[in-house]
N, C-alpha and C positions, 0 to 999 in steps of 0.2 A: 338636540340629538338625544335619543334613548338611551339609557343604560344598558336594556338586557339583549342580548344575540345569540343567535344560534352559534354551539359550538361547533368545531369541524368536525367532521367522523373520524379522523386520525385520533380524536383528545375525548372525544366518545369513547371510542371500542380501548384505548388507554385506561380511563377513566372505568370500564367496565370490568377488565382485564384484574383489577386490582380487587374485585368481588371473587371473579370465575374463575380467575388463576393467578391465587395469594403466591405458587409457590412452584419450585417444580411436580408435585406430586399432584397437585391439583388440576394440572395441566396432564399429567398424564393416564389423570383419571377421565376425564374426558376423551382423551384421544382413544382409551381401550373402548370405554362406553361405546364411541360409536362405532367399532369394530363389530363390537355381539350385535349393537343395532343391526350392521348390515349382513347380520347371519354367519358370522365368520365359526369356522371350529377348531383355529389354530390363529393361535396369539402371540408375537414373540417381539419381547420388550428389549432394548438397547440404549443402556445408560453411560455416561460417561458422565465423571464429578460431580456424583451427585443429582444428575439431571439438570446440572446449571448448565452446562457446555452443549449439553446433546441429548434430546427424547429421543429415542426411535421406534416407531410401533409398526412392524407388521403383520399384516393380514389375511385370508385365505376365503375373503366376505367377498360381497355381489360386486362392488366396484364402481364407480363413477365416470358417469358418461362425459366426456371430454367440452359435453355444451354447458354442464352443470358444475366444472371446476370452478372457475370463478364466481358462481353461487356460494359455494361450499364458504367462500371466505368471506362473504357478504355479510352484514351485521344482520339479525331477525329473519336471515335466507333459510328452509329446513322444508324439509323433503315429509315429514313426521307426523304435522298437524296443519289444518287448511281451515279451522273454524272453533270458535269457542267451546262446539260442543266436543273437538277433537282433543283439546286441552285439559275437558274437563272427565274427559276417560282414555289420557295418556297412557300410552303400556308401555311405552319403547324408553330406555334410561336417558336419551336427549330429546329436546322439543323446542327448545327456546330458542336456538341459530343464533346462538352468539359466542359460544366457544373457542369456536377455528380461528373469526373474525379477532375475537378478544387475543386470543396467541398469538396470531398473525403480527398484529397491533405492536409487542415488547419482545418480537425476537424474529431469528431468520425461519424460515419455514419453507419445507415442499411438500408437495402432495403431487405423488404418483402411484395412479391408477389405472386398473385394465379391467373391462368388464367382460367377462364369459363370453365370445363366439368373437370378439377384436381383435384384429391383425394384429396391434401393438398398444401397448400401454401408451397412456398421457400426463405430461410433467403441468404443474405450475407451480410459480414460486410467489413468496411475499416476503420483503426484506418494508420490517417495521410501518408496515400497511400499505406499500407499492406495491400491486402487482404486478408478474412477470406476463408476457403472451404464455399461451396456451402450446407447450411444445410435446413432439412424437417420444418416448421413453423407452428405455426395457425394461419390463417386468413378465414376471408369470401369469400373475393371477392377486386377484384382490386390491390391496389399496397400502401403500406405504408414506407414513407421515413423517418427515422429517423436523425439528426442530434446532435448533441452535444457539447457544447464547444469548439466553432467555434473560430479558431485561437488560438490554446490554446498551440502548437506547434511552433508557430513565436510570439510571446510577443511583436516584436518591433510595429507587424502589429495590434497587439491585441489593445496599448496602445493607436491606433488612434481612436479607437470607444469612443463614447461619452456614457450618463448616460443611466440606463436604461430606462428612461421615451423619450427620443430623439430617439432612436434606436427603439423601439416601436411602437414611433406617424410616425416612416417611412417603420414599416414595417407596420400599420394598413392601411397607404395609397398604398401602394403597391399592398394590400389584395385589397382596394377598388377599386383601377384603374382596377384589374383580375374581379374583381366581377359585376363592369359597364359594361365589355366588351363582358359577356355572360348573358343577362337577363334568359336564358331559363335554366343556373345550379343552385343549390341550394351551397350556401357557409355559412358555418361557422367560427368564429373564438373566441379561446377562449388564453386568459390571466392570468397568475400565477393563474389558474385553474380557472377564473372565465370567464362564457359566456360571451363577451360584442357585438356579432353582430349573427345576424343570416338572412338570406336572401334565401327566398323561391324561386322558378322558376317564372316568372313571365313577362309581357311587358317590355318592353323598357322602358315607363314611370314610371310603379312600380317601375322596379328596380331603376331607378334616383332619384327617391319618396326616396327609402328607404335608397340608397347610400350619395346623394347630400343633401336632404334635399326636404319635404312638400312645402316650401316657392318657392322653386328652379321651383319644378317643376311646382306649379300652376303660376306663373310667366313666364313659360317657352313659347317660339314661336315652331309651330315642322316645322321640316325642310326637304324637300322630294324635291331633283333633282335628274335628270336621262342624262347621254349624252353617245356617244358611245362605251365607256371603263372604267369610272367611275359613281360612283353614291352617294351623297352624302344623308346622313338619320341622324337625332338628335331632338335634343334640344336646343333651344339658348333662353337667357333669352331677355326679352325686354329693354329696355333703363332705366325703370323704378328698375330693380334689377339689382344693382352695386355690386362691391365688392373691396375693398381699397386695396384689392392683387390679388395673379393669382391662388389660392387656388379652383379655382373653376373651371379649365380650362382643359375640356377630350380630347385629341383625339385621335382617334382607325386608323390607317391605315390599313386595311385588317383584324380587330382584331386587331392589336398587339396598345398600346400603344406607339405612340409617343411624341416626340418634332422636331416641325419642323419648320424651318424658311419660306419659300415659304408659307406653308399655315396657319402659325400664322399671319403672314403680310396682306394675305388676311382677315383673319377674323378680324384684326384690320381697315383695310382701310375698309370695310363694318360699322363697328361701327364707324367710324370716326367722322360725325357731330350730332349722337347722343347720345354721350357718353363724359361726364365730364371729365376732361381730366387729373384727379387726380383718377380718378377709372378705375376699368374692368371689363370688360363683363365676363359670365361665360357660358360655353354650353359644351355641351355632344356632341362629334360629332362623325360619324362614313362614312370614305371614302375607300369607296370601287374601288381598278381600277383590273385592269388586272394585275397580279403579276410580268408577264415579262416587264412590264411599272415602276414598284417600285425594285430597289435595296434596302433589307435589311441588307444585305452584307457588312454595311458602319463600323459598330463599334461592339465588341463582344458583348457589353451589349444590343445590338438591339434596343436603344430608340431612333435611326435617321435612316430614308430613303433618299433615293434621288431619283428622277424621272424626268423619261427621258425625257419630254416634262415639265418641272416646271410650266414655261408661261403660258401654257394651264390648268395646274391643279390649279395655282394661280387667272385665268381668274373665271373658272370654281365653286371655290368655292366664290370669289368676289361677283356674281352676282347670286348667289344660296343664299347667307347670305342677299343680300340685296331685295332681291323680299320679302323672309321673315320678314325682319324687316322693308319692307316701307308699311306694312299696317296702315291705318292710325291711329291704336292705337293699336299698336302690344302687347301683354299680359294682356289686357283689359281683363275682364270677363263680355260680355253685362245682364244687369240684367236681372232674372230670368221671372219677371212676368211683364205686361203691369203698366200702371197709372190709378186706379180707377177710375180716374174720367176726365174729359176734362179742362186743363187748361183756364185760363180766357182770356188769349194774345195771338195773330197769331204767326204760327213759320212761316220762311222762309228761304231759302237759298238765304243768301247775301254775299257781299264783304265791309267785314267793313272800307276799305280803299277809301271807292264810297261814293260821294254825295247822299242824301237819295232821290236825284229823282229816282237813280239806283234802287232804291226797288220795286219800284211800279209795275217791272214789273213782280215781283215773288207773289203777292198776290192772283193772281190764285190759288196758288200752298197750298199756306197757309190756303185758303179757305179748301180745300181738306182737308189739314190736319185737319182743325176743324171739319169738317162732319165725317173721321174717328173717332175721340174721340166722339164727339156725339154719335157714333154708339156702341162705348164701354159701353156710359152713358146707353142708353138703351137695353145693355146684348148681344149686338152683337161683333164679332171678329174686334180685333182693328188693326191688322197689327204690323208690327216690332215696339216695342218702343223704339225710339232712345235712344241711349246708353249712351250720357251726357245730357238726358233731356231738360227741360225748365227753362229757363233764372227768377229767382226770383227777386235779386235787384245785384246792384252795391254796393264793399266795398272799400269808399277812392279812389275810380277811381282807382283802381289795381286791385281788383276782382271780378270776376261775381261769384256770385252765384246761381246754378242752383238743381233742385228737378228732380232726375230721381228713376224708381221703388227702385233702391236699397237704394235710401238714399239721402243724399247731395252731390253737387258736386261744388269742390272750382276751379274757374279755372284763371293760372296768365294769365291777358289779353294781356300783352307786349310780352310773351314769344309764348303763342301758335298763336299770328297773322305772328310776327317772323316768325315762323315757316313754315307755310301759305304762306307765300311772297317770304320766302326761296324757298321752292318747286317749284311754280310760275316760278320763275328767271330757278331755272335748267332743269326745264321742255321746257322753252326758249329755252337755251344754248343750250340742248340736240338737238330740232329745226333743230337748225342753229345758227346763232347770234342772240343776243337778240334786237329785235325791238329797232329803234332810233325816238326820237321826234325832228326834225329840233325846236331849237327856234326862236320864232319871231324876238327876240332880243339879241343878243348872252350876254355871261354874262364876262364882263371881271373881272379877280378875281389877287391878287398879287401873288403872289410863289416865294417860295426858289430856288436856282439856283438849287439845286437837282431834286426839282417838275419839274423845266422845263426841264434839260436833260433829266429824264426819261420820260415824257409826249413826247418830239419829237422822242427819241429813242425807248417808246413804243405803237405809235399813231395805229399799224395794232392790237395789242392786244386791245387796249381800242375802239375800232370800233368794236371789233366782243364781248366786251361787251355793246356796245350801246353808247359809247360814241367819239364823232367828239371835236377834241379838239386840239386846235392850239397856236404855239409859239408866243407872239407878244412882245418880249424882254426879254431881260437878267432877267427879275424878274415878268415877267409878262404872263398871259395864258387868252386865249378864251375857251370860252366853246358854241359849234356851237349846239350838240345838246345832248339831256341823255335817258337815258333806257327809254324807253314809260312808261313800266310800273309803273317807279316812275318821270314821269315828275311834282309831284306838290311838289317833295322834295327839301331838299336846295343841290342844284347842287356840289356847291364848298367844302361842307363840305364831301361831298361824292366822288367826286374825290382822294380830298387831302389822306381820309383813302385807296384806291385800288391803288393813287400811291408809299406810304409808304409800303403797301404789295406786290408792283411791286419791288420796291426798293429792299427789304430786300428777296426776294428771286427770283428776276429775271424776266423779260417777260414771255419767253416762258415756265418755271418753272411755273409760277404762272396760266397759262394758264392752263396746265396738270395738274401739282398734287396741284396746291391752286385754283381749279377755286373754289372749296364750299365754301374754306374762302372768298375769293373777294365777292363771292355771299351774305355770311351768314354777313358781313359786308353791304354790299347796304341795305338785307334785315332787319338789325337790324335797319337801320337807315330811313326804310320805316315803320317800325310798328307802330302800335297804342302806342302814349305815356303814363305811368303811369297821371291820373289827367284828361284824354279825359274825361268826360261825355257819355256814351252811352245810346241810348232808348233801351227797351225791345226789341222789331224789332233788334237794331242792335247785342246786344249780342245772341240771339237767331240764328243771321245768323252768328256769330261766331264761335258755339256750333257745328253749321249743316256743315261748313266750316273744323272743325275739323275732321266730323266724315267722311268727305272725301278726309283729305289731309293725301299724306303718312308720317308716320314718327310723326305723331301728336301728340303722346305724351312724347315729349322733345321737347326743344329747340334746337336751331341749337349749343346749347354749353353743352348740356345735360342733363339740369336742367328740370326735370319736369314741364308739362306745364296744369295739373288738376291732383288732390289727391282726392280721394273718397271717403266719408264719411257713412257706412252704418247705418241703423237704430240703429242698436246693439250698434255701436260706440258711437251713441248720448246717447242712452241710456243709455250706463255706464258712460257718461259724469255728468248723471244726477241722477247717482246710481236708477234707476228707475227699478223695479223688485227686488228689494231687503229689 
């Protein structure tokens, strides 16, 4: 006699059940799933302990025909897909027909349903893969899933489930990842009978408003690319809203919720030099391609794709995230109303890294700008009011303080010049190489025998960063010339940090994927130092410097580089109105 037999379908769809529905959330992701499959525009979820005790999902979708109930709980039965090439340009969030069957399998279940023009609704049941006859119901309209004491049948499976407050807080995010992904359905969900969420039809933003959080959204950057088979649409917060987890992290391929490696990677390398490196970004995002480009078909619980060109979809979203977050003060809110009155100091747009003869030549411009405020003074239309204002005093040589319509404006001077100088350098590089300054005199400097192998073994890298730099002994380097744009910096100390980051990750490594550090390194050591002195004139061409560089509000390490102080804030500072 043989060893191997076919299993029975009971210990099949068991056996399946333990992929499709780890838990209760998983199960109740499905049951919504195929709610929106069946066109529903009202969704309203019914939990009890967690989801161990009780799913309930109802619906307001097309409904199922009373010959098709006991399909519905058939293992590989689905209404969705009829042929390989249906599967292989699946659009609808179920396809596989094994969900129902797999729930059915580890708990009690009904399903009643009424289809549009139907005298009456129709019941069936499944108690741990028995089904019931097919019986007459009440209902309205749609389809209602019942569930019950889920795994109540396998105990050893039961025992893995955690407290009811754990099994809850995963199935409520489950509910919210479904309810992020169709702004235009209304979804409910209620808890050991009590309401805790209700979410109307509404934008994209509402609903992230009402999902994600107020905070989320008016912080948020929106995000609209198009190319010839995807298209990317969201929400990404700016540099300025962190988050010390990944709690806040959506994204929709086609609709469906995923986790995806290729395009988490891209939206980390778009954040890259402006994001503290102890946080995370958070965004709502939603990529759309052509379905026959996305394999869904990778895992039964559907939360990974793969796609067929990755490169490109990784390209694609890379530089769709970073157009959006290199505005130069990306989730800024520019204040509502102009400055009553015309400051008493020129603005202008300067280079605070420039000897002040360089200013002179902007006072034209500054001129202007006081004849617009004049023209405010006397009741005429003032133009845009810049958005970090005008420069008040200096605090301790660290911060300018500046007066724009909505309030105060504190701004760190080391970080946002940084910043500034960063861009500069990549905007270079982007170029071509970055401009060299032959010196007059070359500089010769001592080094470690490490400085000098990698300075001769990395001389074609450090030439297409600006710098000509030559062996002259076992411990010793020339320095022939350095980036133009910081030729009045100290040379050898800026060396020394780009060949410690040569060192430790390689020439052409460091070229490719660390040129922003090498960058954000020169540039840190090009910025304005804590303790400079600057005039009015100069912070003010700091201010206007900002509100043109992209990415202005962080540093190149992702520390905020101006905090906004609005009237109201001072005001409760000073308990005033009370």
């Amino acid at each position: 006699m043989g060893h191997i037999r076919a299993l029975p379908d009971l210990l099949v769809n068991q056996i399946a059940a333990g992929e499709v529905v780890e838990r209760p959330a998983s199960a109740l992701k499905e049951l919504v799933e195929n709610s929106l499959d069946a066109g529903a525009q009202s969704v309203s979820v019914d939990l009890a302990e967690g989801g161990m005790r009780r799913i309930r999902v109802a619906d307001d979708g097309a409904g199922i025909d009373a010959e098709d109930l006991p399909l519905a709980l058939a293992r590989f039965a689905t209404s969705k897909i009829a042929t390989l090439e249906d599967l292989e340009r699946a659009a609808t969030l179920g396809f596989r027909g094994e969900a129902l069957a797999s729930i059915g399998a580890v708990s009690r279940l009904a399903i009643s349903s009424r289809r549009a023009g139907e005298r009456h609704a129709w019941r069936i049941a499944c108690d741990g893969g028995a089904l019931s006859p097919v019986e007459p119901a009440a209902l309205a309209a749609g389809t209602t899933v019942e569930v019950d004491e889920l795994y109540y049948n396998t105990p050893a499976r039961r025992k893995f489930l955690k407290s009811e407050a754990t099994e809850f807080a995963r199935c409520e995010e489950a509910f919210s990842r479904v309810a992020l992904s169709r702004p235009g359905v209304a979804f409910s969900l209620t808890h050991n009978g009590r309401r805790l969420a209700h979410h109307g039809p509404g934008s994209a933003r509402e609903r992230t408003a009402s999902v994600v959080g107020e905070d989320f959204a008016a912080a948020a950057v929106q995000v609209e690319a198009s190319g010839a088979t995807v298209r990317l649409a969201g929400l990404v917060a700016g540099p300025g809203y962190t988050r010390a987890s990944r709690d806040a992290q959506y994204l929709f391929v086609n609709g469906r919720f995923v986790r995806d490696k290729v395009v988490s990677h891209a939206i980390r390398e778009a954040y890259a030099d402006v994001l503290h490196h102890d946080r995370h970004p958070a965004y709502v995002l939603f990529l759309e391609a052509d379905p026959r480009l996305v394999d869904v078909n990778v895992h039964p619980a559907k939360t990974e794709v793969r796609f067929r060109d990755a490169g490109a979809i990784h390209q694609f979203v890379f530089h769709a995230l970073s157009r959006a977050l290199a505005a130069p003060l990306a989730g800024a809110q520019r204040p509502a109303q102009a400055p009553a009155a015309a400051p008493y100091f020129s603005q202008s747009s300067l280079d605070v890294a420039q000897p002040a003869s360089r200013y002179e030549a902007f006072f034209a411009s500054a001129a202007a700008d006081e004849r617009r405020q004049a023209a405010v003074a006397q009741g005429g239309e003032p133009g845009a009011p810049p958005l970090l204002g005008y420069a008040l005093a200096q605090l301790h040589g660290v911060y300018v303080l500046a007066q724009n319509a909505a309030g105060l404006v504190l701004v760190d001077m080391h970080a946002a010049h940084e910043r500034i100088v960063y861009e500069r350098l990549k905007g270079a590089l982007d170029v071509s190489r970055l401009p060299a300054q032959p010196l007059l005199v070359p500089i010769a400097m001592p080094a470690t025998a490490e400085e000098v192998e990698e300075a001769g073994r990395s001389a074609e890298a450090l030439a297409s960063l600006g710098f000509e730099v030559g062996v002259a002994g076992p411990r010793d380097l020339v320095v022939r010339a350095v980036p133009a744009l910081l030729a009045d910096l100290d040379a050898p100390a800026m060396l020394r940090s780009v060949l410690a980051e040569m060192r430790e990750f390689g020439a052409s490594r460091a070229l490719l994927e660390r040129r922003n550090e090498l960058l954000s390194t020169m540039a840190c050591h090009a910025a304005v130092r804590a303790n400079r002195s600057l005039t009015v004139p100069e912070m003010n061409a700091l201010l206007r410097e900002m509100e043109e560089t992209e990415r202005a509000g962080s540093c190149n390490h992702g520390r905020p580089t101006w905090v906004q102080f609005s009237m109201a804030d001072l005001d409760r500072l000073f308990l005033r109105g009370r």
